[in-house]
C-alpha positions in Angstrom: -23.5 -9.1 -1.0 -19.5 -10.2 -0.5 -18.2 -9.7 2.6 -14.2 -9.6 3.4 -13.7 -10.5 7.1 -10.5 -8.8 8.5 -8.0 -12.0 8.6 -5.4 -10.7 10.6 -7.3 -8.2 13.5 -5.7 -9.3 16.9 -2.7 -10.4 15.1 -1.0 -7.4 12.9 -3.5 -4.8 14.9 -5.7 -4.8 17.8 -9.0 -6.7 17.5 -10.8 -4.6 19.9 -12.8 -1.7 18.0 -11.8 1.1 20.8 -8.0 0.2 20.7 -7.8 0.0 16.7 -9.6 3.4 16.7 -6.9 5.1 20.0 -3.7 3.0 18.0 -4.4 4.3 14.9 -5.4 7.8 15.9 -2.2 7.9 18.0 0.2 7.0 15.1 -1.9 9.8 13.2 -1.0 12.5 15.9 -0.3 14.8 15.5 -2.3 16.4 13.3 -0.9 18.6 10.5 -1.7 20.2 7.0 -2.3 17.4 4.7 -2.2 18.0 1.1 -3.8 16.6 -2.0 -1.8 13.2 -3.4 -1.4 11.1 -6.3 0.0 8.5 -4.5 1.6 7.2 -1.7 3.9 3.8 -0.1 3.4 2.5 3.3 4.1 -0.5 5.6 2.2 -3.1 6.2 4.0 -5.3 9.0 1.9 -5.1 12.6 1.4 -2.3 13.8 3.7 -2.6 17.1 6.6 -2.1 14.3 5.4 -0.1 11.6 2.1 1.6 12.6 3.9 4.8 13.6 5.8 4.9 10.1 2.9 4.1 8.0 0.9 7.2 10.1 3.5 9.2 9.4 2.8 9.5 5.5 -1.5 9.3 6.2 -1.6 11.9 8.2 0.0 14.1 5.8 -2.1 13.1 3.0 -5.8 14.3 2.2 -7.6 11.3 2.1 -9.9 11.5 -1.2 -13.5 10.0 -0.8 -12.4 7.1 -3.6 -8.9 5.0 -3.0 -7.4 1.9 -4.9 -5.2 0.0 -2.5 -2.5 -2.3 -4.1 -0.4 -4.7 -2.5 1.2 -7.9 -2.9 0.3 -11.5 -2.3 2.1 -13.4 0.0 -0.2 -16.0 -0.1 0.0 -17.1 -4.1 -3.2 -17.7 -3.9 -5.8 -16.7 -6.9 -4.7 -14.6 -10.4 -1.8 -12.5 -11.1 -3.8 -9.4 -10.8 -6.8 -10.3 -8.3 -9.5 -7.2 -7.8 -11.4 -7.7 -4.8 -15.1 -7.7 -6.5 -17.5 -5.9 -4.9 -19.2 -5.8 -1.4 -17.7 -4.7 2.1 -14.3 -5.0 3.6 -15.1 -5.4 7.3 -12.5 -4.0 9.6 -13.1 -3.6 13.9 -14.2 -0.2 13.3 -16.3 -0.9 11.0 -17.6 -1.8 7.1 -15.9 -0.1 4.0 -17.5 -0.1 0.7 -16.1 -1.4 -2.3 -16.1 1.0 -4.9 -18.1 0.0 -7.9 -17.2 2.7 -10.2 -13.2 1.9 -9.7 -14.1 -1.8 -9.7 -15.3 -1.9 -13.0 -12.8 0.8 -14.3 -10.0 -1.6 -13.4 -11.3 -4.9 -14.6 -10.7 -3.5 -18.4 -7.4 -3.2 -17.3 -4.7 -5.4 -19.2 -4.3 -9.2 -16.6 -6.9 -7.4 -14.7 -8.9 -10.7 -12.9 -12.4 -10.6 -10.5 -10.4 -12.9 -7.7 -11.1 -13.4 -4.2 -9.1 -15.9 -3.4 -5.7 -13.9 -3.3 -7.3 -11.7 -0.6 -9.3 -14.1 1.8 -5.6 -14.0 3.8 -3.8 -11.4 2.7 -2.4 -8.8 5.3 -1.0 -6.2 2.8 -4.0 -4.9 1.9 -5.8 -5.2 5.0 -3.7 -3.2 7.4 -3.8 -0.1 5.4 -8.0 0.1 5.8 -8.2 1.3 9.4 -5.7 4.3 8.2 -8.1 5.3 6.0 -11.2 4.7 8.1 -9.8 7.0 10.6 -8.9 9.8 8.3 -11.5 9.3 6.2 -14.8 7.3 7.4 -17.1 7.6 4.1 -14.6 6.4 1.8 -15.0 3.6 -0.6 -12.0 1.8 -1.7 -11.0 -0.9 -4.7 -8.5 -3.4 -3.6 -6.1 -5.2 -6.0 -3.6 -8.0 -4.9 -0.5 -8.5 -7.0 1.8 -11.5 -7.6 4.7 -11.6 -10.1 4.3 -9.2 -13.5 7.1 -8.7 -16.3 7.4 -4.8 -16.2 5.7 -4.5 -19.0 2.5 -5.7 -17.4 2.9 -2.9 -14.8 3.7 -0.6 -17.2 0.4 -1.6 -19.1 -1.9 -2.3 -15.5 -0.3 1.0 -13.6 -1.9 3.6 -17.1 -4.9 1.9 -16.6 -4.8 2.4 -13.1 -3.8 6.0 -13.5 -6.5 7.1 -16.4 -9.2 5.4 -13.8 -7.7 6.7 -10.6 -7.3 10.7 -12.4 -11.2 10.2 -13.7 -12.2 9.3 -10.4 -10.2 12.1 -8.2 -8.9 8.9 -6.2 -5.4 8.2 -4.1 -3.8 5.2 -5.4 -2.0 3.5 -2.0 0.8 1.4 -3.0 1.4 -1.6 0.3 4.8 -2.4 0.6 8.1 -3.2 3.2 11.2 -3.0 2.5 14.3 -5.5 2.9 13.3 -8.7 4.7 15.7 -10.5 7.3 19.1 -8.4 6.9 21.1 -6.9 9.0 19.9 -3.0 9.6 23.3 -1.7 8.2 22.1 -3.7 4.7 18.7 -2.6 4.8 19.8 0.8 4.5 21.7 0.7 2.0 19.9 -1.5 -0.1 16.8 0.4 0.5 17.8 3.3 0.0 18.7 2.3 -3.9 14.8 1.5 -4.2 13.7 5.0 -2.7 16.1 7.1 -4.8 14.1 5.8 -7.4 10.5 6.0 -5.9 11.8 9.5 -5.3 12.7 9.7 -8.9 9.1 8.7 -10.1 10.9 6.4 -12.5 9.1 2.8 -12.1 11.4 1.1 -14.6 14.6 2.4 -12.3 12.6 0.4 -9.7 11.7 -2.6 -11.4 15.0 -2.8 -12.2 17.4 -1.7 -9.2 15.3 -4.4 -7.3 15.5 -7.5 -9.7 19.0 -6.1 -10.1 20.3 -5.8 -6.6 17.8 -8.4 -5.5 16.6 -6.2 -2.7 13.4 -8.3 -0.8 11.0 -5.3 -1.3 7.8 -7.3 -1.2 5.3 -5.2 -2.7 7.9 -3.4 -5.5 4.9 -4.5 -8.1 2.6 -2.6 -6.2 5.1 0.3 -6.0 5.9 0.4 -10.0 2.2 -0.4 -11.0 1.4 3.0 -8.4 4.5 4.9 -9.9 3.0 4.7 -13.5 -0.1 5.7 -12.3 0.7 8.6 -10.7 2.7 9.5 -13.7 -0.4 9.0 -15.7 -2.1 11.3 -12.9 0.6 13.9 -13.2 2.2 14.1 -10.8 6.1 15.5 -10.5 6.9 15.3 -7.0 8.1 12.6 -4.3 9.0 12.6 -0.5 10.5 9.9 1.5 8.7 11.1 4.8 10.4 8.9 7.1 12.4 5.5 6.8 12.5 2.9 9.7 13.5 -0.7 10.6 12.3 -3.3 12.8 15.4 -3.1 14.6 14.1 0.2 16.4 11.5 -1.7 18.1 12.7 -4.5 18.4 16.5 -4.1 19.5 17.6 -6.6 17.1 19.4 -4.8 14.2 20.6 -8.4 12.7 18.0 -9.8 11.3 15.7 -6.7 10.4 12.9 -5.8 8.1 12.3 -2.2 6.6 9.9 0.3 6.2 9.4 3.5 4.2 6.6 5.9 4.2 6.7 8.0 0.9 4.4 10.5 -0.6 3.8 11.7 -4.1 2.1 14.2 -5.4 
């Protein structure tokens, strides 16, 4: 059986089972009514900057017992489109099951490659597990890492992912930050042109105000692919739940990166 070791426990969150498990349940804290989602963005820098954003939108969601996590490859290791193919993800607080079911669903999906190469090192994907093991432990989860895709591939990959996720009753979690290494004044304002149009639902608007504006979103493929599915899904609703920088921890507001937490439903 395949086994993902965590690659970045002790570095982007704590190593140490017990303070993974009192972290995370801190930035889910505290609790509140969560309701049913199609889909959802969150951060995925450590956790010392943008844990408390990224619990922000989990603990408002309802955590399904089935979820597809996308996110993007940093590395550029591996395919285009590289699904995690079966097995465990390992994280400190335990093993998660790769869904089987969702696996295979997604694999017929168009550019759709069995790759584990893209995600031996890749923290996008990674960082959102724990969330999800502490809100919900019995869940099994597919894992997709993206590189660069023309919009039409999204277009194409995200009503795949959509008719799968809808058959399956499962949250599709789109992994992304926002501007990189600009001053928090720009990161603002540029990100705020990609969240009027997550908060649109319109994943051409945010293929396109990104490539446009060039606004270092990392995981925008991850957030259009999710956008069409959650179209395909049905849903009609969006809510920027709360927006952050670096800055605020840090106390550098020159040379920030930014974060958005956003739910759909």
């Amino acid at each position: 059986m395949m086994l993902r070791e965590p690659a970045v426990a002790g570095r982007f969150y704590p190593g140490s089972q017990a303070r993974l498990a009192a972290d995370v349940d801190g930035f889910l804290s505290p609790a509140v009514e969560r309701v049913a989602a199609k889909g959802l963005v969150a951060p995925h820098a450590g956790y010392v900057y943008s844990g408390a954003i990224a619990g922000e939108v989990y603990r408002r969601v309802r955590i399904p017992k089935r979820v597809v996590i996308l996110g993007p490859n940093h590395t550029g290791l591996g395919a285009a489109a590289s699904l995690w193919p079966g097995g465990l993800w390992r994280t400190p607080l335990g093993e998660v099951a790769i869904d089987d079911g969702l696996t295979d669903a997604l694999l017929d999906a168009p550019g759709v490659e069995l790759d584990d190469q893209a995600h031996l090192h890749e923290h996008s994907l990674e960082v959102q597990v724990p969330f999800l093991q502490r809100s919900r432990p019995e869940l099994s989860v597919a894992a997709l890492c993206l590189g660069p895709l023309p919009y039409r591939a999204c277009e194409a990959l995200g009503a795949a992912l959509g008719k799968a996720a809808a058959a399956a009753d499962a949250l599709v979690v789109a992994s992304s930050d926002m501007s990189h290494y600009v001053s928090a004044a720009e990161a603002r304002e540029k990100d705020r042109l990609a969240i009027d149009q997550l908060l649109a639902l319109d994943p051409a608007g945010l293929y396109e105000v990104v490539r446009r504006e060039r606004i270092s979103m990392c995981g925008f493929i991850p957030a259009t692919v999710m956008l069409v599915a959650a179209r395909e899904m049905g849903a009609t609703r969006a809510e920027l739940i709360r927006y952050g920088h670096s800055g605020e921890v840090s106390g550098d507001d020159k040379q920030v990166v930014g974060y958005a937490a956003i739910r759909i439903w």
